[in-house]
Structure formats: structure tokens, C-alpha cells
C-alpha positions as CSV (number, residue, x, y, z in Angstrom):
1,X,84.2,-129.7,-13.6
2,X,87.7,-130.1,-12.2
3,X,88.7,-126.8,-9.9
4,X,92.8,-126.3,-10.8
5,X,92.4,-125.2,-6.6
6,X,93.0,-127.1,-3.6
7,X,93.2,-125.9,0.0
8,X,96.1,-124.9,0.7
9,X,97.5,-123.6,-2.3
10,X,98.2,-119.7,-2.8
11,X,95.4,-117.6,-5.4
12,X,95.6,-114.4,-6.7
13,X,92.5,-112.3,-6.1
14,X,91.8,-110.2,-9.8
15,X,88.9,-108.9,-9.3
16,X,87.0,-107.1,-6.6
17,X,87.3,-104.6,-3.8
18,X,90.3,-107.3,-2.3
19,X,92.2,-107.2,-5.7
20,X,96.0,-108.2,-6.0
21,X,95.5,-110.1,-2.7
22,X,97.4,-113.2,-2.5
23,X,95.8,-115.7,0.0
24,X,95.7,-119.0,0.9
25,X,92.9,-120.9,0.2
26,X,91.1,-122.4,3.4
27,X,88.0,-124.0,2.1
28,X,85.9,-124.6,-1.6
29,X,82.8,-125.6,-2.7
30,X,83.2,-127.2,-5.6
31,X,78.8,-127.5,-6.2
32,X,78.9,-123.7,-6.0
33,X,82.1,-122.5,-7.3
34,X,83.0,-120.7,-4.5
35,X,86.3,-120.4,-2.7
36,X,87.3,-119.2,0.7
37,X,90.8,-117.3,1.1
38,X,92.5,-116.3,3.9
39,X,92.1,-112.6,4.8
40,X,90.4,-111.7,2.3
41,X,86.5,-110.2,2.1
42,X,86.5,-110.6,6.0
43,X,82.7,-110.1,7.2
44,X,81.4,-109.3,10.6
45,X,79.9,-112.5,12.1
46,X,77.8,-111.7,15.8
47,X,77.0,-114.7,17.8
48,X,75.2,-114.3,21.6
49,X,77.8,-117.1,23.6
50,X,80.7,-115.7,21.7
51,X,80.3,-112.3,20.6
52,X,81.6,-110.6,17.2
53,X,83.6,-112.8,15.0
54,X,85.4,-112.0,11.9
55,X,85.0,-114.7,9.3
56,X,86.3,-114.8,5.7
57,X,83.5,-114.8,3.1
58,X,83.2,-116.7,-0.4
59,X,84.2,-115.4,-3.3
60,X,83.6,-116.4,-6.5
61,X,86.0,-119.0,-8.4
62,X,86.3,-116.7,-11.5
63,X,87.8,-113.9,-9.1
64,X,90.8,-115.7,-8.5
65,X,93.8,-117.0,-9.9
66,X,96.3,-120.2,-9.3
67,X,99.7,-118.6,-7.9
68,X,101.6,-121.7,-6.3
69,X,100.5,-125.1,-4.8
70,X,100.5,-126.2,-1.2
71,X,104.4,-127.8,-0.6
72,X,103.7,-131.7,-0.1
73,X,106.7,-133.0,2.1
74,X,108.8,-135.4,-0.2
75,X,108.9,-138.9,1.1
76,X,112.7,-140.2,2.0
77,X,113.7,-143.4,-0.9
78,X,114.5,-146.4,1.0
């Protein structure tokens, strides 16, 4: 299945206790149809070396929705 997602485009969280977040999206996993936005469901991560860590978590790819891509810059014409 092709994901309409890529990282760094901007989603629309619609459902959820984040709802109507807009986020950029950092990371997906396109086997599990899971997507990892910016900000949004942040979880408490505790590591011995390096102590507590906020992380974002994965949502689900039905939570979210496309809002605007990530800006490619334009090549110069020669």
C-alpha cells in the first residue's frame, strides 16, 4: 500500500487525546502503519547513562491527515 506521507510533510492529528494537532512527521513505518509526529503523544522514556527522555510515540496512520508537503528547493534552469 502506498502511504500519501512522507517525512517531512505537515498531518493533521483527527483523532485522539492530541486532536487538531498539526505536526510534522519525523518517521513511518510503512509494515505497521504507524507514523511518528512531532510533539505529539510524547511518552516518558528512562534510560540509566542518560536519565528521563521524552520521546514521541506512534500513532496510527488512520489518525491522521495530509495537510501540506515538505518544500523541495527548486533547482536553478541552466
Amino acid at each position: 500500500m502506498k502511504l500519501k506521507l512522507k517525512k517531512g510533510d505537515e498531518a493533521l492529528v483527527i483523532t485522539g487525546a492530541d486532536k487538531g494537532k498539526k505536526a510534522k512527521v519525523l518517521s513511518i513505518d510503512p509494515d505497521k502503519l504507524k507514523v511518528r509526529l512531532q510533539g505529539v503523544r510524547v511518552q516518558t522514556h528512562f534510560d540509566k547513562k542518560e536519565g528521563i527522555q521524552k520521546k514521541e510515540g506512534w500513532i496510527d496512520y488512520s489518525n491522521v491527515r495530509f495537510v501540506s508537503s515538505a518544500a523541495k528547493p527548486k533547482s536553478k534552469p541552466k
